[in-house]
PyMOL CGO cylinders between C-alpha atoms (Angstrom):
from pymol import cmd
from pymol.cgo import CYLINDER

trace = [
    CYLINDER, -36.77, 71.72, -24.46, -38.27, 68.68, -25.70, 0.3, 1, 1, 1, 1, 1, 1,
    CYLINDER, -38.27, 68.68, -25.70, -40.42, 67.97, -29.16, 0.3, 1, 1, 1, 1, 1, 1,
    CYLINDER, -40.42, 67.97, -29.16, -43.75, 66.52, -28.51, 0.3, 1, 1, 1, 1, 1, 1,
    CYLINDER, -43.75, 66.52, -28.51, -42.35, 63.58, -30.72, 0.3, 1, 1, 1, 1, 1, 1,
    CYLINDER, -42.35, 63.58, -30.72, -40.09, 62.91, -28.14, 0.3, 1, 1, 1, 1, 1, 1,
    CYLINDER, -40.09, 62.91, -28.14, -42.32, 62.86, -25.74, 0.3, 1, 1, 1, 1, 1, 1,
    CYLINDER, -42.32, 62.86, -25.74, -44.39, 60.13, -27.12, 0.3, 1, 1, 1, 1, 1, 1,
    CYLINDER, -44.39, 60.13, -27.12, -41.34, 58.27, -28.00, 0.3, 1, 1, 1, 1, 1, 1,
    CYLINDER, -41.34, 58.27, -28.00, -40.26, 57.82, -24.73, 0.3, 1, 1, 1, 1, 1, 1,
    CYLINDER, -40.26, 57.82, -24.73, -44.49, 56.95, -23.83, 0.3, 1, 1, 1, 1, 1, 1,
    CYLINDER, -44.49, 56.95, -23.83, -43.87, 54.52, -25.99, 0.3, 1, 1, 1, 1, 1, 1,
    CYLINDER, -43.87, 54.52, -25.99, -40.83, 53.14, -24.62, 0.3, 1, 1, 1, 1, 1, 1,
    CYLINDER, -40.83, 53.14, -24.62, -42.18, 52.77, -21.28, 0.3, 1, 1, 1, 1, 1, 1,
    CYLINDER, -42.18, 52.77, -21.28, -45.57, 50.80, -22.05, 0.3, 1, 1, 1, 1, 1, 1,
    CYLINDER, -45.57, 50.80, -22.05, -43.78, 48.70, -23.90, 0.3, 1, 1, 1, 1, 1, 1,
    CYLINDER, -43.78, 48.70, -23.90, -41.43, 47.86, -20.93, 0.3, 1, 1, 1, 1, 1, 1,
    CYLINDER, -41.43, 47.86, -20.93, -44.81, 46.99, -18.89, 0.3, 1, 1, 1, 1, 1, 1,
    CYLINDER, -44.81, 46.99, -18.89, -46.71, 45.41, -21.95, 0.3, 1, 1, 1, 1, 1, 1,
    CYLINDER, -46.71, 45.41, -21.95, -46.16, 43.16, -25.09, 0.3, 1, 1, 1, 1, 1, 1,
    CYLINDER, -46.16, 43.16, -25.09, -47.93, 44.18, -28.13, 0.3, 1, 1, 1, 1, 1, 1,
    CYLINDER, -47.93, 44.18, -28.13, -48.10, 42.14, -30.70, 0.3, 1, 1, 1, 1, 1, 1,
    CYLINDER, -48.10, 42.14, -30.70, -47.23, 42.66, -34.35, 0.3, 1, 1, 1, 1, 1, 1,
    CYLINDER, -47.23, 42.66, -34.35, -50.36, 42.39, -36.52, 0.3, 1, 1, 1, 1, 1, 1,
    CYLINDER, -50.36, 42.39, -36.52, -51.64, 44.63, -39.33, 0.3, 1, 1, 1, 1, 1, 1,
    CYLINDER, -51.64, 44.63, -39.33, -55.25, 45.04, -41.58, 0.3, 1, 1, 1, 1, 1, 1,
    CYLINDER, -55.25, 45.04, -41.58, -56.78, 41.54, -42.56, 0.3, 1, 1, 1, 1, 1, 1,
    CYLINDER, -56.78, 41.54, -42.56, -55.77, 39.77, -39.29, 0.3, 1, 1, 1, 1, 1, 1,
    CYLINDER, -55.77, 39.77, -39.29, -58.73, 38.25, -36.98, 0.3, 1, 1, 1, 1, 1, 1,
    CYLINDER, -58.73, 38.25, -36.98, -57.93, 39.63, -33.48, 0.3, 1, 1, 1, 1, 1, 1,
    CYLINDER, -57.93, 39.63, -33.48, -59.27, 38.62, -30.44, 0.3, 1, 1, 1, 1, 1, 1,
    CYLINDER, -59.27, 38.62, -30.44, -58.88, 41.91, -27.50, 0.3, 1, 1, 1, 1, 1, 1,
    CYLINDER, -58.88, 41.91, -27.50, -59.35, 41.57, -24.25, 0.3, 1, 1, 1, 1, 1, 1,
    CYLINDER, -59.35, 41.57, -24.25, -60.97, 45.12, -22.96, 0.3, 1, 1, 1, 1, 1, 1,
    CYLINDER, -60.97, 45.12, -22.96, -61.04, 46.25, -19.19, 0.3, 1, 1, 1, 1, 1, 1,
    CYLINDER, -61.04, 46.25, -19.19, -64.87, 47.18, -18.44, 0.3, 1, 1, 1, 1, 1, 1,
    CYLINDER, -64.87, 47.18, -18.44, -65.66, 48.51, -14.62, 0.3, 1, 1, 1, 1, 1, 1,
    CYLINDER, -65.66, 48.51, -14.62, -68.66, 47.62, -13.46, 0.3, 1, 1, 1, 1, 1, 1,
    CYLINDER, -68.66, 47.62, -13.46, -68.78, 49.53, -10.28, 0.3, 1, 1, 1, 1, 1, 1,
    CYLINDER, -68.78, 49.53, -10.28, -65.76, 48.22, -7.65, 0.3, 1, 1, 1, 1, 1, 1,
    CYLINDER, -65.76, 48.22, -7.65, -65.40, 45.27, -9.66, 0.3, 1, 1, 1, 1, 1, 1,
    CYLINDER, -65.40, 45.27, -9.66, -63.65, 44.93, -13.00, 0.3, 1, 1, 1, 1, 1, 1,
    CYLINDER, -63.65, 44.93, -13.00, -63.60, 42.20, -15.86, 0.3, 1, 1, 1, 1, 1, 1,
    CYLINDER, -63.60, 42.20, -15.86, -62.28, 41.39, -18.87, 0.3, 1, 1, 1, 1, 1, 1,
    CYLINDER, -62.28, 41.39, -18.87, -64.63, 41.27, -22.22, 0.3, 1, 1, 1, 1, 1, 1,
    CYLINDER, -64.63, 41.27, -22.22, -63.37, 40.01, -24.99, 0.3, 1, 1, 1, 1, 1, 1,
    CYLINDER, -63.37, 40.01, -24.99, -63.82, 41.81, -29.02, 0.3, 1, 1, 1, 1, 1, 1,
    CYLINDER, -63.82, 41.81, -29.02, -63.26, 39.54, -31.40, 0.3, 1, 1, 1, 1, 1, 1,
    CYLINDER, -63.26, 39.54, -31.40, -62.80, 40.34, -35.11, 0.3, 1, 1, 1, 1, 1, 1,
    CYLINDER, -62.80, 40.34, -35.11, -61.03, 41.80, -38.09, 0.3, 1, 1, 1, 1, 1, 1,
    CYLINDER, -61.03, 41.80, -38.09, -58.83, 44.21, -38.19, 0.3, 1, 1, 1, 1, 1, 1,
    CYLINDER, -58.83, 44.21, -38.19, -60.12, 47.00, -41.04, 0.3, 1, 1, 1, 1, 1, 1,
    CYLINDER, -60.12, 47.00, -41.04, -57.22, 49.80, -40.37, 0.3, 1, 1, 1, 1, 1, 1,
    CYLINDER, -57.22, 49.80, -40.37, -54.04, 50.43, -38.54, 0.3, 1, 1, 1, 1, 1, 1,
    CYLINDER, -54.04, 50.43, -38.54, -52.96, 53.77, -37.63, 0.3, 1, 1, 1, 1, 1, 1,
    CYLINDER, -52.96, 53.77, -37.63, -49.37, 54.20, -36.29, 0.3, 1, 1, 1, 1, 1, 1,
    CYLINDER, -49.37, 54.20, -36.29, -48.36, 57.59, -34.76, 0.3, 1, 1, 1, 1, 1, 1,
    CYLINDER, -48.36, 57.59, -34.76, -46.58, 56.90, -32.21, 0.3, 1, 1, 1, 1, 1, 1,
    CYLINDER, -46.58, 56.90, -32.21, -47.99, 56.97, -28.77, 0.3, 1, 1, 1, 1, 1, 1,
    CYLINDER, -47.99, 56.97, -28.77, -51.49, 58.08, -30.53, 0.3, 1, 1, 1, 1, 1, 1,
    CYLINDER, -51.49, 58.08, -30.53, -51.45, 54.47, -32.72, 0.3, 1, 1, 1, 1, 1, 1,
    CYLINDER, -51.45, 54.47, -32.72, -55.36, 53.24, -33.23, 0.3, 1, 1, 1, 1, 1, 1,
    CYLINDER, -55.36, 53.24, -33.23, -56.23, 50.32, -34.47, 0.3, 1, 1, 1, 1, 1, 1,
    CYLINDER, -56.23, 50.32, -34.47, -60.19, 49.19, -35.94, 0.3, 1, 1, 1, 1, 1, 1,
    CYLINDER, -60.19, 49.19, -35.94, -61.72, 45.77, -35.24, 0.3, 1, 1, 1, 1, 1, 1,
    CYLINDER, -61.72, 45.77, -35.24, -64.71, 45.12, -37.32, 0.3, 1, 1, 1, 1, 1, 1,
    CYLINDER, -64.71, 45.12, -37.32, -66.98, 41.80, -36.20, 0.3, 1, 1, 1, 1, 1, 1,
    CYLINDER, -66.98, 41.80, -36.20, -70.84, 40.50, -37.09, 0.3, 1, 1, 1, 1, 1, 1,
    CYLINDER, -70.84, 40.50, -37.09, -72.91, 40.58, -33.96, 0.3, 1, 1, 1, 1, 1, 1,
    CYLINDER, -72.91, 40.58, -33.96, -76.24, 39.34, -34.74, 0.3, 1, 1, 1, 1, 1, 1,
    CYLINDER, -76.24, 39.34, -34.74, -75.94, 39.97, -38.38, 0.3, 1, 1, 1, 1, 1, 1,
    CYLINDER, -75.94, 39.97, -38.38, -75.24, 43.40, -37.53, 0.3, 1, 1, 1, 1, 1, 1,
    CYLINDER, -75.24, 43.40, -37.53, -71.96, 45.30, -37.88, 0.3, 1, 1, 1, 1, 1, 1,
    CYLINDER, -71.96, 45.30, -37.88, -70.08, 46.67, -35.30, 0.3, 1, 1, 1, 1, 1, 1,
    CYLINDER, -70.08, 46.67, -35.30, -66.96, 48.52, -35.22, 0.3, 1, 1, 1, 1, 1, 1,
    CYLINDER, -66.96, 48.52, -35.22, -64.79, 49.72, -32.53, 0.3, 1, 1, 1, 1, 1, 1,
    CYLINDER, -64.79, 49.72, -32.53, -61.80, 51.77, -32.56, 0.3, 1, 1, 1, 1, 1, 1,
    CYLINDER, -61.80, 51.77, -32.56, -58.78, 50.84, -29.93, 0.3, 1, 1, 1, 1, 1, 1,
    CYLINDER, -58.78, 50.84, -29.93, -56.21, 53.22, -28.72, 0.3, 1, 1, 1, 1, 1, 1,
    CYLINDER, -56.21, 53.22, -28.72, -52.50, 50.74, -28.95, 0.3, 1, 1, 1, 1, 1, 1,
    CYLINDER, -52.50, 50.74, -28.95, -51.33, 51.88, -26.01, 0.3, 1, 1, 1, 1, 1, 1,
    CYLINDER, -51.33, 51.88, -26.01, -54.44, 52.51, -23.85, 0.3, 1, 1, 1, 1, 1, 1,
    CYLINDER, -54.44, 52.51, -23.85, -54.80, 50.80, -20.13, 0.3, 1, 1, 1, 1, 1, 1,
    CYLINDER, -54.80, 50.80, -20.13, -58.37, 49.77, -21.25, 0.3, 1, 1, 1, 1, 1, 1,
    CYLINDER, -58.37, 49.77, -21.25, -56.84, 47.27, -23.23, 0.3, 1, 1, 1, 1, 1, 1,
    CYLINDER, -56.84, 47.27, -23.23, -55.75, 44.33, -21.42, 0.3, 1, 1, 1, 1, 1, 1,
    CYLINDER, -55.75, 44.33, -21.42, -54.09, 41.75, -23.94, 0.3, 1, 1, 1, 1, 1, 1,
    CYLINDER, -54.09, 41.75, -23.94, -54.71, 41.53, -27.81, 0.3, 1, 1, 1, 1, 1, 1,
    CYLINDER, -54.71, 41.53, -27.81, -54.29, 37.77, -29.14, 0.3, 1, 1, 1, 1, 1, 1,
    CYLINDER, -54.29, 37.77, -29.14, -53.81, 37.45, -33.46, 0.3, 1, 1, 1, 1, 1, 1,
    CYLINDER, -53.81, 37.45, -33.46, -55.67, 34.78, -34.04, 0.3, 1, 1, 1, 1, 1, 1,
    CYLINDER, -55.67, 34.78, -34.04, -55.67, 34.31, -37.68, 0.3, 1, 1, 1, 1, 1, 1,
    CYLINDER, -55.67, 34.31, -37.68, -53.20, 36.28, -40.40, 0.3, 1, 1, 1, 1, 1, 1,
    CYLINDER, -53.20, 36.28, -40.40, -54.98, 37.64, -43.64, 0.3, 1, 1, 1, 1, 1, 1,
    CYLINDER, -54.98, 37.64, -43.64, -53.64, 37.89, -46.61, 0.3, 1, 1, 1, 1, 1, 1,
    CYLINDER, -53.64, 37.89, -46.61, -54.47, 41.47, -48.34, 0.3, 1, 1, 1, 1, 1, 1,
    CYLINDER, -54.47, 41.47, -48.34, -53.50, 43.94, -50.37, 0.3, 1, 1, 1, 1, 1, 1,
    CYLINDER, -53.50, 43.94, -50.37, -54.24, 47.49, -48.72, 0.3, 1, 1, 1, 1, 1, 1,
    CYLINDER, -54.24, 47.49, -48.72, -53.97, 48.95, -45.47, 0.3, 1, 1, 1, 1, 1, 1,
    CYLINDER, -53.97, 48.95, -45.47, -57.42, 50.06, -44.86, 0.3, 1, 1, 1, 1, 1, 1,
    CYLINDER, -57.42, 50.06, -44.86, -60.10, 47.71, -45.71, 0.3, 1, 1, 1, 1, 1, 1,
    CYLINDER, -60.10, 47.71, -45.71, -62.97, 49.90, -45.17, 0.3, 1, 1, 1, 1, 1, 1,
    CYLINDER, -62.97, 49.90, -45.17, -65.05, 48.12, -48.22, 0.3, 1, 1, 1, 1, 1, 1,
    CYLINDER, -65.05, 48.12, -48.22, -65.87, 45.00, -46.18, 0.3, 1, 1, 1, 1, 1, 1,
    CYLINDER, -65.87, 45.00, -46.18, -68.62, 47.46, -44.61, 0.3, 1, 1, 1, 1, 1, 1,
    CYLINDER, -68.62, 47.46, -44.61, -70.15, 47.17, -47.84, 0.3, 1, 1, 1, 1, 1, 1,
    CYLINDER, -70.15, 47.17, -47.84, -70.38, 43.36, -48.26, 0.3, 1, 1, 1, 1, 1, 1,
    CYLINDER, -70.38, 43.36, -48.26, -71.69, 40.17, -46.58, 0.3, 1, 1, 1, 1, 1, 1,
    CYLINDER, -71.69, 40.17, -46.58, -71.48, 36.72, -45.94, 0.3, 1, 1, 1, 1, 1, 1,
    CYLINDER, -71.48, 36.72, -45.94, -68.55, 34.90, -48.01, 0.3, 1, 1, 1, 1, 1, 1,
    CYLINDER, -68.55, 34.90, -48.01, -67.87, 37.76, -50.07, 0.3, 1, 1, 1, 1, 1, 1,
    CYLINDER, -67.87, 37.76, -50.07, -66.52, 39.52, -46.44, 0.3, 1, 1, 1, 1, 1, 1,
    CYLINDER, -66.52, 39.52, -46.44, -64.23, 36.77, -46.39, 0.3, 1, 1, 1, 1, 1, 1,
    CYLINDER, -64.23, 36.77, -46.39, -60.10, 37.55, -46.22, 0.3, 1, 1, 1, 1, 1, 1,
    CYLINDER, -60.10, 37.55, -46.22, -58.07, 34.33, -47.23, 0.3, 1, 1, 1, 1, 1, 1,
    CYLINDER, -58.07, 34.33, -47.23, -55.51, 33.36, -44.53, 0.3, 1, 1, 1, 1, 1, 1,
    CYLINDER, -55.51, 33.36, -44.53, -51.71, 34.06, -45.21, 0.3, 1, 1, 1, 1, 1, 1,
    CYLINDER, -51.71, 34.06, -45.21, -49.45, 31.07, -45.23, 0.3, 1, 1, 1, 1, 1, 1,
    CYLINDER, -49.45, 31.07, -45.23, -46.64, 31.75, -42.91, 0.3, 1, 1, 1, 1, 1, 1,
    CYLINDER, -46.64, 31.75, -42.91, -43.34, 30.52, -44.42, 0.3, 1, 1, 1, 1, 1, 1,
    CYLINDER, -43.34, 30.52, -44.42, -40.25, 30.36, -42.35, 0.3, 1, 1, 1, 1, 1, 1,
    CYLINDER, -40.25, 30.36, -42.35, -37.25, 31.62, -43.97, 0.3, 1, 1, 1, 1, 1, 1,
    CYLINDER, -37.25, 31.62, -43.97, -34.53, 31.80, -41.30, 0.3, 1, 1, 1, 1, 1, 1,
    CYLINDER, -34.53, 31.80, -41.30, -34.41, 28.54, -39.67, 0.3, 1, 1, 1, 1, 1, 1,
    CYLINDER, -34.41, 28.54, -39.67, -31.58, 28.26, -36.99, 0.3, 1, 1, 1, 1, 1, 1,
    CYLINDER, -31.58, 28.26, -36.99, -28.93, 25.68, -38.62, 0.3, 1, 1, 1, 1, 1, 1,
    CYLINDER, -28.93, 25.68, -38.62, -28.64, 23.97, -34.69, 0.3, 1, 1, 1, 1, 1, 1,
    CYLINDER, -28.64, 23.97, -34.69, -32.53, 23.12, -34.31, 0.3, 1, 1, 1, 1, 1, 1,
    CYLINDER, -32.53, 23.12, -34.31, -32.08, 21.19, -37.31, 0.3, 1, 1, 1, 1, 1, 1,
    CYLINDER, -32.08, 21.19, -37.31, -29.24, 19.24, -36.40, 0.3, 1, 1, 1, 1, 1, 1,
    CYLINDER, -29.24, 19.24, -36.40, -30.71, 18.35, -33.26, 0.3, 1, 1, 1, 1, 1, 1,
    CYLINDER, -30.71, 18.35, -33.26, -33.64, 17.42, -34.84, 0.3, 1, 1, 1, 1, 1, 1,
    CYLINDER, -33.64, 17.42, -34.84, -32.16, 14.96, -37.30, 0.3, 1, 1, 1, 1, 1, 1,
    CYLINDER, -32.16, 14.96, -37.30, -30.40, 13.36, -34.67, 0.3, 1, 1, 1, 1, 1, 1,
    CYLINDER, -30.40, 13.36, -34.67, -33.85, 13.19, -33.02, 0.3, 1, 1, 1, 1, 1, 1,
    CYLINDER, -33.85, 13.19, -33.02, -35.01, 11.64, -36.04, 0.3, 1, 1, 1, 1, 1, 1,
    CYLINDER, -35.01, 11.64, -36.04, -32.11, 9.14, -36.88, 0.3, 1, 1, 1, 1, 1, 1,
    CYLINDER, -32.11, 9.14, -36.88, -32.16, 7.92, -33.09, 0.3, 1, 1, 1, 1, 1, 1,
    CYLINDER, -32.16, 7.92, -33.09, -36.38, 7.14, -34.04, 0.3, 1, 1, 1, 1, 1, 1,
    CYLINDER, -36.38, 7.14, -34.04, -35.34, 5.35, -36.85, 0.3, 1, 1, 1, 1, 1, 1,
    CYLINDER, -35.34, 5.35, -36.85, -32.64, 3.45, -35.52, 0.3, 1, 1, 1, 1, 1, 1,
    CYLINDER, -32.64, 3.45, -35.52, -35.03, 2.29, -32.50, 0.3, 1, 1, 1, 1, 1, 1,
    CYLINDER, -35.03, 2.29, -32.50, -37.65, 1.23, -35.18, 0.3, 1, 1, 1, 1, 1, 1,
    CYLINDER, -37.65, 1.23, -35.18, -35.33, -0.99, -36.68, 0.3, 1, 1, 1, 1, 1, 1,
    CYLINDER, -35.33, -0.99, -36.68, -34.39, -2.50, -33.96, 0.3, 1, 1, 1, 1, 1, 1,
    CYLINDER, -34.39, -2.50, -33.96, -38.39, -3.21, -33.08, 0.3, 1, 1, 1, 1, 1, 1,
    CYLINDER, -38.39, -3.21, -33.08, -38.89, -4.79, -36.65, 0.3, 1, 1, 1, 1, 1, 1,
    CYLINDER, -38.89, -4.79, -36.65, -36.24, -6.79, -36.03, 0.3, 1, 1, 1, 1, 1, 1,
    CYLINDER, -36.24, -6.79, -36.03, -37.23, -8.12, -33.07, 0.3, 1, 1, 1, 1, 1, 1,
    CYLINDER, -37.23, -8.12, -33.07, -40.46, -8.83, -34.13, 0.3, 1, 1, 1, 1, 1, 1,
    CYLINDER, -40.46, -8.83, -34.13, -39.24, -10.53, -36.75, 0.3, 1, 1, 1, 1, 1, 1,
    CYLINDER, -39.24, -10.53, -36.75, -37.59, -12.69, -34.62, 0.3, 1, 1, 1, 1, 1, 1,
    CYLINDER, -37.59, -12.69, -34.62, -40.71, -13.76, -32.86, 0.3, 1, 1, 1, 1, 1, 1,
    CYLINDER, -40.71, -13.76, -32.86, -42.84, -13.89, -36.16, 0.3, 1, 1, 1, 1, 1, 1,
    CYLINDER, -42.84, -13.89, -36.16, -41.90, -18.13, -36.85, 0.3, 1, 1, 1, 1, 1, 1,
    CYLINDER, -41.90, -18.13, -36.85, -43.52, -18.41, -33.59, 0.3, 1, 1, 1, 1, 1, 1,
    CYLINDER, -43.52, -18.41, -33.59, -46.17, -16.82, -33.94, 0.3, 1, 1, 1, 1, 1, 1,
    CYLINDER, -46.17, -16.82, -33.94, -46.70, -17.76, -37.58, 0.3, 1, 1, 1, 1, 1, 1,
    CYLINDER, -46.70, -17.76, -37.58, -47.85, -21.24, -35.99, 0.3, 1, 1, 1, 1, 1, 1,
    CYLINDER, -47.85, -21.24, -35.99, -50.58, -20.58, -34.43, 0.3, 1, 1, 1, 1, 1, 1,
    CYLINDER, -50.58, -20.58, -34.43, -51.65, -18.75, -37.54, 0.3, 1, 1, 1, 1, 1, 1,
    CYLINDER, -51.65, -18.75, -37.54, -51.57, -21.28, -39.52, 0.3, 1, 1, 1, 1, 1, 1,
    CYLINDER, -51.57, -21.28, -39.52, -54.10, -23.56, -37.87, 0.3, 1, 1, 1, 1, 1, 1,
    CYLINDER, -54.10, -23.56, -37.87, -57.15, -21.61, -37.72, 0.3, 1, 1, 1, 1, 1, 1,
    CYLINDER, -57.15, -21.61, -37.72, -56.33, -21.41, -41.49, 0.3, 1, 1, 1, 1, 1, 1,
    CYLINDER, -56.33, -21.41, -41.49, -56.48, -25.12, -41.82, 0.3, 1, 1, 1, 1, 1, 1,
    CYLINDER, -56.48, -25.12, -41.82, -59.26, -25.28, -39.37, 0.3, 1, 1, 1, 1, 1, 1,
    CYLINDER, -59.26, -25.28, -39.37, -61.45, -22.99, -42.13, 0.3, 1, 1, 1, 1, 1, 1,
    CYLINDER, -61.45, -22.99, -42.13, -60.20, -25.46, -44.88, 0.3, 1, 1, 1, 1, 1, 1,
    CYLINDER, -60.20, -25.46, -44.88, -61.35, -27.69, -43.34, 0.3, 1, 1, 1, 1, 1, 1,
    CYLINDER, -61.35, -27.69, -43.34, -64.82, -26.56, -42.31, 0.3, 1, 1, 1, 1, 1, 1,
    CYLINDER, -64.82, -26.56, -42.31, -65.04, -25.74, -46.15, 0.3, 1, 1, 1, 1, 1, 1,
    CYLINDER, -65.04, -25.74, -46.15, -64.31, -29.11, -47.30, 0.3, 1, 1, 1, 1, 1, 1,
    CYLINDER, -64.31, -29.11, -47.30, -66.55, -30.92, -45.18, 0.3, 1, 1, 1, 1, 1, 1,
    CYLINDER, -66.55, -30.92, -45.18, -69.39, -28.64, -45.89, 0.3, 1, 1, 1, 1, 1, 1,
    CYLINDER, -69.39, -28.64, -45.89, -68.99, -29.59, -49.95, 0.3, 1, 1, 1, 1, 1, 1,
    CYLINDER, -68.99, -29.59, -49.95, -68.73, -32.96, -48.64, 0.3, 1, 1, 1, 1, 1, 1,
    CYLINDER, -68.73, -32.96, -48.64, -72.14, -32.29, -47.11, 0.3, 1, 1, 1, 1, 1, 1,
    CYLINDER, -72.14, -32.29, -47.11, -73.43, -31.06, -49.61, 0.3, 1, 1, 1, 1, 1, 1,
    CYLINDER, -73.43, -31.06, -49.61, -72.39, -33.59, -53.10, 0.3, 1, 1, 1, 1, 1, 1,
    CYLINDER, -72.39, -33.59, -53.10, -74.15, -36.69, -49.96, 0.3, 1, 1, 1, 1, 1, 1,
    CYLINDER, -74.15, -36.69, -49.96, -77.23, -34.14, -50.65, 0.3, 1, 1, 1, 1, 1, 1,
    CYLINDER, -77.23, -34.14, -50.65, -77.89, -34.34, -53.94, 0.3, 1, 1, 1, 1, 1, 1,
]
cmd.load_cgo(trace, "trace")
């Protein structure tokens, strides 16, 4: 006979073969996308805010999405592995330091704020960076080239350049010219 844990274990198992999930925890701005029927039809509205509490147990996980709406505040609760929810986007990461933030009920405004967490990649894969210097080297190499070319057809084009430089001296002389006749 099988444990109840079990059970849910293998629940798990199979939603997660049908459905991605992904990994986010308290302090992160979610956006979910919740199945409402409206008679034969059904669409897809959208809760967007921050996540105050994470519950994991197992095929009964919750989570709690706290947003403003109208400078009111409204909570909802989510089952994880409900059908009702259709996709759940993170959207920003927060950086906090409990699991249950329950005492942004009790503030407003820019004190409700949660700072965002810098994500820092660690393990980077020793072949993308390879490739990517050669990526990099083959830039640079094809720059060089262009400045040299260009340089090549500067003398040329320094001529032309030159004359509308002598054309202003020019102008600039003959209008002191212009002007010592004057007085």
């Amino acid at each position: 006979m099988k444990n109840i844990e079990e059970i849910n274990k293998l629940n798990v198992k199979k939603f997660l073969e049908k459905k991605k999930i992904p990994e986010f925890f308290a302090g992160d701005t979610l956006k979910v996308g919740v199945r409402i029927a409206e008679g034969k039809r059904e669409r897809i509205q959208y809760f967007e805010g921050v996540c105050i509490a994470k519950k994991n147990r197992d095929f009964n996980s919750s989570f709690t999405v706290r947003k403003i709406s109208f400078g009111e505040g409204v909570e909802r609760t989510f089952a994880l592995y409900s059908t009702i929810i259709s996709s759940i986007k993170v959207i920003r990461s927060g950086q906090v330091r409990r699991a249950k933030l329950y005492y942004l009920r009790d503030r407003k405004g820019k004190s409700a704020r949660i700072t965002e967490k810098i994500q820092k990649s660690i393990g980077v894969d020793v072949s993308e960076q390879i490739v990517s210097e050669e990526a990099e080297n083959k830039d640079i190499s094809l720059e060089n080239e262009k400045k040299i070319e260009s340089k090549k057809e500067t003398p040329v084009a320094a001529a032309p350049k030159a004359e509308p430089k002598k054309e202003a001296l020019k102008e600039t002389t003959l209008k002191k010219e212009l002007k010592k006749e004057k007085k």
